[in-house]
Structures are given as C-alpha cells and as structure tokens.
C-alpha positions as CSV (number, residue, x, y, z in Angstrom):
1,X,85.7,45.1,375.1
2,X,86.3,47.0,378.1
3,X,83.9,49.2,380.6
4,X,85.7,51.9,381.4
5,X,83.7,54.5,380.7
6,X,80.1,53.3,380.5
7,X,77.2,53.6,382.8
8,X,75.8,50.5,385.1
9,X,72.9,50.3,383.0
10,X,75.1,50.1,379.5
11,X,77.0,47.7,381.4
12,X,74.3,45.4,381.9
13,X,72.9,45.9,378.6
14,X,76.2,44.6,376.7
15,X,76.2,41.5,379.1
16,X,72.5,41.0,378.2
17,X,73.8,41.2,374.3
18,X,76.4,38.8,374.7
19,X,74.2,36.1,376.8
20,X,71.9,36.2,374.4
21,X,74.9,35.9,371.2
22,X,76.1,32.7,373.3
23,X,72.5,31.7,373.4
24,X,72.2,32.0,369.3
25,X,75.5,30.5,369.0
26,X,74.3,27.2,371.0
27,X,70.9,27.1,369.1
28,X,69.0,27.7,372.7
29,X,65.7,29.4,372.5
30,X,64.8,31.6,375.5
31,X,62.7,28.5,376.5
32,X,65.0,26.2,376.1
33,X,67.9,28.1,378.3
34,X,65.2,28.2,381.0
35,X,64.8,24.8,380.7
36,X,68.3,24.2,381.2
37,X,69.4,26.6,383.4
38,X,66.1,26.3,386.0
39,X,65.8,30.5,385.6
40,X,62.1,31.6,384.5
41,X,61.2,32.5,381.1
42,X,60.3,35.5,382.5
43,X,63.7,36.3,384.2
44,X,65.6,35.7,380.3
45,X,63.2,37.8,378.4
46,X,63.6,40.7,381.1
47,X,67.4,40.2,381.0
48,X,67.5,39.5,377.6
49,X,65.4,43.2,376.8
50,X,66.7,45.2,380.1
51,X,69.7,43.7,381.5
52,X,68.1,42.9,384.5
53,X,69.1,40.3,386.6
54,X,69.8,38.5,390.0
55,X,73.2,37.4,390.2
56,X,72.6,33.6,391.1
57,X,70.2,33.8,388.3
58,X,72.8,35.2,385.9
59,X,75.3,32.4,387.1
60,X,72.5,30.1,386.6
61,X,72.8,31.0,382.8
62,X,76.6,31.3,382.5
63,X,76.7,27.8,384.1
64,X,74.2,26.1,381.0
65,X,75.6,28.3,378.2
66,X,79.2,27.3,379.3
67,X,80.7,30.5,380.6
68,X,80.9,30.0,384.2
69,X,84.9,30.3,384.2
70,X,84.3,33.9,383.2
71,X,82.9,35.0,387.0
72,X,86.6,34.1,388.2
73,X,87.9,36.8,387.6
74,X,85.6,39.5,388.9
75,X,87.1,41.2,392.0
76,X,90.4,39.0,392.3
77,X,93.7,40.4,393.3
78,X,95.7,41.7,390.1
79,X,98.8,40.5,391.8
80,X,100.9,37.5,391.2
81,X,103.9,36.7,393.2
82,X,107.2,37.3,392.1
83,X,108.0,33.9,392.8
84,X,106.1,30.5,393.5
85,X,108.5,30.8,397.5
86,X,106.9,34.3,398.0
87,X,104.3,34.3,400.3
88,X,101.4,36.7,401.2
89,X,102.4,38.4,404.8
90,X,99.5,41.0,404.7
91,X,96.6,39.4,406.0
92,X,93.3,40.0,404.0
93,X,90.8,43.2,405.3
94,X,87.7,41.6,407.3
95,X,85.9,45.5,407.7
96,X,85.9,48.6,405.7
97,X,86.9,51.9,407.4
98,X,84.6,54.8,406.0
99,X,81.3,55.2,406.8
C-alpha cells in the first residue's frame, strides 16, 4: 500500500490500523502489548483511536509485535552500487542550505 497521496494524519491512521491488525494477529490485548512493550495503556489506546504517537514509543511497539526490521528502510538511500568494487566518493551532507 503506498502513501503517495494521502495526508499526515491518514498516514498515521493506516499505521495505527495495521499495529493494531499485528496486535489481533498475535492475540495481544491493548494491555497486554503494554505490558510487553513498556508503552502506557494510555499511549496504545490513543494510537490505536488517533494515530498518535512518539516515535521511540511506536518503536517500542514494532520491537514486541515483531516488526522492528520495517523502520530500516525509512529515509535510506535508494541507490545500490553498480558493483560490490564501487565506492561512495561523495561525502554525506552534515547541514542543509535553505533557510
């Protein structure tokens, strides 16, 4: 399922959605995932209703419902060397340049 083409707040609601299928799928009540992932009752039901979340809290979860190799690929570079000899020559940006 892609985002293209959906607001922040959609975005955010279809990752609730799917945390909470994963949750289902495993058997986990709401308690139980904040039992096992150390993130407040309160902090899953709001996430779980809104999408509303702190990102360490929403690793938290990925890491106790088994998802946690799905964060790897948010912002990484879409390019792969041509060839396992190339090497990267362009050294990575420390500072952006608009203000």
């Amino acid at each position: 399922m892609s985002f293209v083409l959906k607001s922040p707040q959609e975005i955010m609601q279809d990752i609730a959605a799917r945390a909470k299928a994963k949750r289902l799928e495993q058997k986990l009540t709401q308690q139980g995932l904040s039992v096992r992932s150390g993130v407040s009752l309160g902090t899953i039901k709001r996430f779980e209703r809104f999408g509303e979340i702190s990102l360490k809290s929403l690793i938290d979860i990925a890491l106790a419902l088994g998802c946690l190799e799905n964060f790897e690929d948010l912002f990484a570079s879409n390019q792969m060397p041509k060839s396992l000899f190339e090497s990267k020559t362009d050294k990575p940006r420390k500072r952006g340049t608009i203000k």
